[in-house]
C-alpha positions in Angstrom: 180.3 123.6 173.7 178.8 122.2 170.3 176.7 124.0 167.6 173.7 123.7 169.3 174.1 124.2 172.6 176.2 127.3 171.5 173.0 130.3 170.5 170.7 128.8 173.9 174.3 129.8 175.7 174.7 133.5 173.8 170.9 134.2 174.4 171.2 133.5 178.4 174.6 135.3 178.6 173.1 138.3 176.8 170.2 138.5 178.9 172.2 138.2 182.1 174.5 141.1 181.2 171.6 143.3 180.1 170.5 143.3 183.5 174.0 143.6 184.8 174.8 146.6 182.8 172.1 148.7 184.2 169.9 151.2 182.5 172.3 153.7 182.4 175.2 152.0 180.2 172.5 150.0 177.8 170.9 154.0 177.2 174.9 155.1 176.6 175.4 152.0 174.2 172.4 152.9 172.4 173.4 156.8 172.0 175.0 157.0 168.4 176.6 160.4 170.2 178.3 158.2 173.2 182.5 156.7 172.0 183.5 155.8 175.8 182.0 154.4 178.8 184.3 154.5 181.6 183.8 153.3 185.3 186.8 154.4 187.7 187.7 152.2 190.8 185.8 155.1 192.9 182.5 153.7 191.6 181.9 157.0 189.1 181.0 156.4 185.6 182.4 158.7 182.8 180.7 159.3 179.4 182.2 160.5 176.7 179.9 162.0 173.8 181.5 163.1 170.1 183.1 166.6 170.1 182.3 167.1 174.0 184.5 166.3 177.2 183.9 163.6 178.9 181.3 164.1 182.2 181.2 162.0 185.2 177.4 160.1 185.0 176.5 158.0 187.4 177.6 155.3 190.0 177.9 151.5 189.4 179.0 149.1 192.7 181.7 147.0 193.0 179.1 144.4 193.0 177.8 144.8 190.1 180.9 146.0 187.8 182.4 142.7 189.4 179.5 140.4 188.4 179.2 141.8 184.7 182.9 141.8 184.4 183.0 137.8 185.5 179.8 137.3 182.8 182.0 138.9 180.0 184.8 136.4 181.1 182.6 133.6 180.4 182.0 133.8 176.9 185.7 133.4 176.4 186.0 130.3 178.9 188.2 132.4 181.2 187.7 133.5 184.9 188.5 136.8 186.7 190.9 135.9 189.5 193.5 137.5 191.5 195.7 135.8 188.9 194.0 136.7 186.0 192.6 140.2 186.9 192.3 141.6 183.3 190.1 141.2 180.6 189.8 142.2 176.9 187.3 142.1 174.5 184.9 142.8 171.9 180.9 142.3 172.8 178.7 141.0 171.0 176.6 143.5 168.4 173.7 143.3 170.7 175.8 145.9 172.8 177.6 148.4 169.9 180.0 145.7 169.0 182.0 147.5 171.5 185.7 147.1 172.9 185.4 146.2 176.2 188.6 146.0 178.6 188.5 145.4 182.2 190.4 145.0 185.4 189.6 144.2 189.3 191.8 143.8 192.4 194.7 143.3 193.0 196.3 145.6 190.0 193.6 148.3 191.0 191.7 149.7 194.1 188.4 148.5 192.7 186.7 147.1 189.5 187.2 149.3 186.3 186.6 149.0 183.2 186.2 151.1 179.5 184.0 150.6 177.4 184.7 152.1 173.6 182.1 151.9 171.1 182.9 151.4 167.4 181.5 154.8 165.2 178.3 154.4 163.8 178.4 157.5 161.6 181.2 157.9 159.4 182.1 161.4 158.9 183.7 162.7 155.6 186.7 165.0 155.1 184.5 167.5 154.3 182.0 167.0 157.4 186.1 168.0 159.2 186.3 171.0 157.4 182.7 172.2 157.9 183.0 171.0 161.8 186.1 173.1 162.0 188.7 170.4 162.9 190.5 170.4 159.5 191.1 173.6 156.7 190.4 173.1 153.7 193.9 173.2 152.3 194.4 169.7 154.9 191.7 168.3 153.7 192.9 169.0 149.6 196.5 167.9 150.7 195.0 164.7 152.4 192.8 164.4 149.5 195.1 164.5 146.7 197.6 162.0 149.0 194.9 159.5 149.0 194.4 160.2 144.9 197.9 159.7 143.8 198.1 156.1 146.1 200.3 157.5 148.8 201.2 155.6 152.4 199.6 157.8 155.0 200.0 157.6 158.5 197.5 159.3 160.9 199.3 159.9 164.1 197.7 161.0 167.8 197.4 160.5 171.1 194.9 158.0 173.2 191.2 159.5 172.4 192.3 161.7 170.1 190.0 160.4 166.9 192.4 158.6 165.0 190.1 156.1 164.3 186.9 158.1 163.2 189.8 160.4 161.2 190.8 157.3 159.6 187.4 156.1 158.8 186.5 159.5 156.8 189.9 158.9 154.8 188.7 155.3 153.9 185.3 156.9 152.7 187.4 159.1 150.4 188.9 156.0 148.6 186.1 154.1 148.5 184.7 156.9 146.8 187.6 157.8 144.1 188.9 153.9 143.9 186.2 152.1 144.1 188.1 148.9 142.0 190.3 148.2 144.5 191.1 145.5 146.4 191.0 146.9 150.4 192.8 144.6 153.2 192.0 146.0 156.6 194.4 144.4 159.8 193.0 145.3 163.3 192.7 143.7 166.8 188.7 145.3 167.0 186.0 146.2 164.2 186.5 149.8 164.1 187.2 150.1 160.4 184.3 151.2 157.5 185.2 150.2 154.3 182.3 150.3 152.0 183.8 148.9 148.5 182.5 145.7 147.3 186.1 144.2 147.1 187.4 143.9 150.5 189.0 141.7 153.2 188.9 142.1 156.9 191.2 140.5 159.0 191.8 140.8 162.9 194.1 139.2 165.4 194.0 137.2 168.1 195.7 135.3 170.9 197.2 132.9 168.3 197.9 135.2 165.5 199.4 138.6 165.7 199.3 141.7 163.1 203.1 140.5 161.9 201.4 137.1 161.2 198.0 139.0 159.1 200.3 141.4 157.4 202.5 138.5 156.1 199.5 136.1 155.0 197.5 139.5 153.6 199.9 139.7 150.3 198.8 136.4 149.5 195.9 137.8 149.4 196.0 140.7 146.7 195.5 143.4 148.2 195.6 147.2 146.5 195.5 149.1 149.4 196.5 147.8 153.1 194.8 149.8 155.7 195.9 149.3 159.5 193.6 149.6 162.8 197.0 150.4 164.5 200.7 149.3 164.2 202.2 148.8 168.0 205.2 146.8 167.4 207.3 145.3 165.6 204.9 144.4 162.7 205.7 148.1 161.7 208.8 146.7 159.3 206.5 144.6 158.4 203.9 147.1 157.3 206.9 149.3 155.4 207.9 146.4 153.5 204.2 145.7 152.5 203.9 149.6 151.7 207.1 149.6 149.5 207.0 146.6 147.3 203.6 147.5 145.5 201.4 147.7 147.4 200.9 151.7 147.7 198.2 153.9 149.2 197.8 152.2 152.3 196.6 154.1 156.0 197.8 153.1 159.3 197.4 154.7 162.4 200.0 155.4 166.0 200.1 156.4 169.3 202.2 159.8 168.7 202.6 163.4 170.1 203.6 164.8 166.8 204.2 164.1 163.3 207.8 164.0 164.1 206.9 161.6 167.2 205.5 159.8 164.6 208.6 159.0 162.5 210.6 158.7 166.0 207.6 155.8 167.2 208.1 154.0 163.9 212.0 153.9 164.1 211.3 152.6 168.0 209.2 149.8 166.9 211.3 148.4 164.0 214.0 148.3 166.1 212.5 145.5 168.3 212.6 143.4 165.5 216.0 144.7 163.6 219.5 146.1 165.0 219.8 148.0 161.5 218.9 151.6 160.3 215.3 151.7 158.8 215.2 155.5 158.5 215.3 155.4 154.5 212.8 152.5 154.7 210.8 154.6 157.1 211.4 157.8 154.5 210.2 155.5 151.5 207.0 154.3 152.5 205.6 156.7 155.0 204.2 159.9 152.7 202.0 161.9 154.8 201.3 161.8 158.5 198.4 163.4 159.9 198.7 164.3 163.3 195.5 165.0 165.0 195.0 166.1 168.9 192.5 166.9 171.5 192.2 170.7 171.9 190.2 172.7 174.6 187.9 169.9 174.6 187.8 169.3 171.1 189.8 167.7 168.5 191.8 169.4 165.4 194.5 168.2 162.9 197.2 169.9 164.2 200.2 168.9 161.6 199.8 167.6 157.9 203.3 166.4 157.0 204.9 165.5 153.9 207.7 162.9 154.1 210.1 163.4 151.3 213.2 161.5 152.0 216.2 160.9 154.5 219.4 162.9 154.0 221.5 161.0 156.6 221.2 162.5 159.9 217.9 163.9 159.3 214.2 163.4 157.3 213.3 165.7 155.0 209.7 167.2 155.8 207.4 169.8 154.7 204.4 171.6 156.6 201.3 171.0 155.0 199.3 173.2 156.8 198.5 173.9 160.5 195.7 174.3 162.2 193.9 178.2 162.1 192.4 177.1 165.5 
């Protein structure tokens, strides 16, 4: 499609998924309070709101879901079919900029689909503390990590808020380093960065986060912040972290600060057959494990990494949660 043709295209596509949507996910999108939109196979829509549980909202048909899903498809030049039932995203900024994934028959019952909006407040460590979801000796301990340029990795399960976590830790060093040079690597926007001297990059089908974090030191970074390491681009990362380029963040899908170390080890290994605990030891400082709790979320674990000793690393407890 050429230049011109290209905004008449984006303005018809929009219009024909705001009607697909419906009134009830284009009010969600709109809500600075709404993170997730989700619509089960069964037809039921889920909202999720910040610092609630998520509530079942509404209906959407298979119908419809279908016919939005196959609009979605479109601006990518791909097609919905039994052979290609899945789709992956990110909308446009007319609706949240949000990541959109979606699936239909065969791999499921019906069409589903989640829909996760990018944070449009950005909380600050201190907005945790007051909100009860960190103490105040985490937040000084996180804090002072951030300070003396230390690697630290924030560690949770799906939903949990490593993302929004993340984004109040990049406030804090915008705020105390606001010289430095910021790289951020993801596969969506969800990143805030507010110094003046920054580059974002993201993936795609033709270049992974390996690829980024090899062409970002050509770059100059100070700092290297990750969306979310997955695979083997975690050696990657390490390497990055330990030859000078200190007081990076990355975040994992863990179940504990321990998990953490344990996920890392997993994922360097599908690029390397040798030992990378030292490695590991070196560059990862301080993991921040945070977790869903009775409905809302709490740093459970602050962690100090201090070193390997051979058969085991060598941690200390920064603080638990009083909750």
């Amino acid at each position: 499609m050429n230049n011109v043709a290209r905004p008449e295209f984006q303005r018809r596509v929009n219009e024909k998924l705001t009607g697909e949507l419906g009134p009830n996910v284009r009010e969600w999108l709109a809500d600075p309070t709404v993170i997730e939109i989700i619509l089960n196979p069964s037809g039921e829509l889920w909202v999720e709101r910040l610092g609630e549980e998520m509530e079942q909202r509404g209906t959407m048909s298979a119908s419809q879901a279908r016919s939005m899903m196959g609009t979605i498809a479109s601006t990518l030049n791909q097609e919905l079919t039994e052979k290609n039932p899945a789709i992956s995203c990110e909308l446009s900024d007319e609706f949240a900029g949000a990541r959109f994934q979606g699936v239909i028959p065969p791999i499921v019952k019906g069409p589903a689909f989640t829909i996760r909006k990018k944070a449009i407040a950005v909380f600050t460590l201190h907005d945790y503390v007051e909100r009860r979801i960190m103490t105040q000796a985490q937040r000084e301990v996180i804090e002072a990590a951030v300070r003396n340029r230390q690697n630290i990795l924030i560690a949770g399960g799906t939903g949990s808020g490593k993302t929004t976590l993340t984004n109040a830790v990049v406030r804090y060093i915008a705020d105390v380093s606001p010289h430095d040079r910021i790289v951020t690597l993801e596969d969506t926007r969800e990143l805030q960065c507010e110094v003046k001297n920054k580059l974002s990059m993201y993936t795609s089908t033709q270049v992974n986060l390996t690829l980024l974090l090899k062409d970002t030191l050509r770059h100059r970074p100070d700092r290297i912040l990750v969306g979310e390491v997955r695979d083997g681009a975690a050696l990657d990362l390490l390497m990055a972290w330990n030859t000078g380029h200190p007081g990076g963040v990355c975040t994992l899908h863990a179940n504990s600060a321990q998990a953490a170390l344990t996920r890392m080890e997993l994922m360097i290994a599908m690029v390397s057959v040798g030992p990378m605990e030292r490695m590991i030891a070196e560059a990862v400082n301080l993991i921040v494990y945070i977790e869903k709790y009775a409905g809302n979320r709490r740093i459970k674990e602050v962690v100090q990494v201090t070193g390997y000793d051979g058969k085991n690393y060598v941690t200390q407890s920064m603080g638990e949660s009083d909750v």
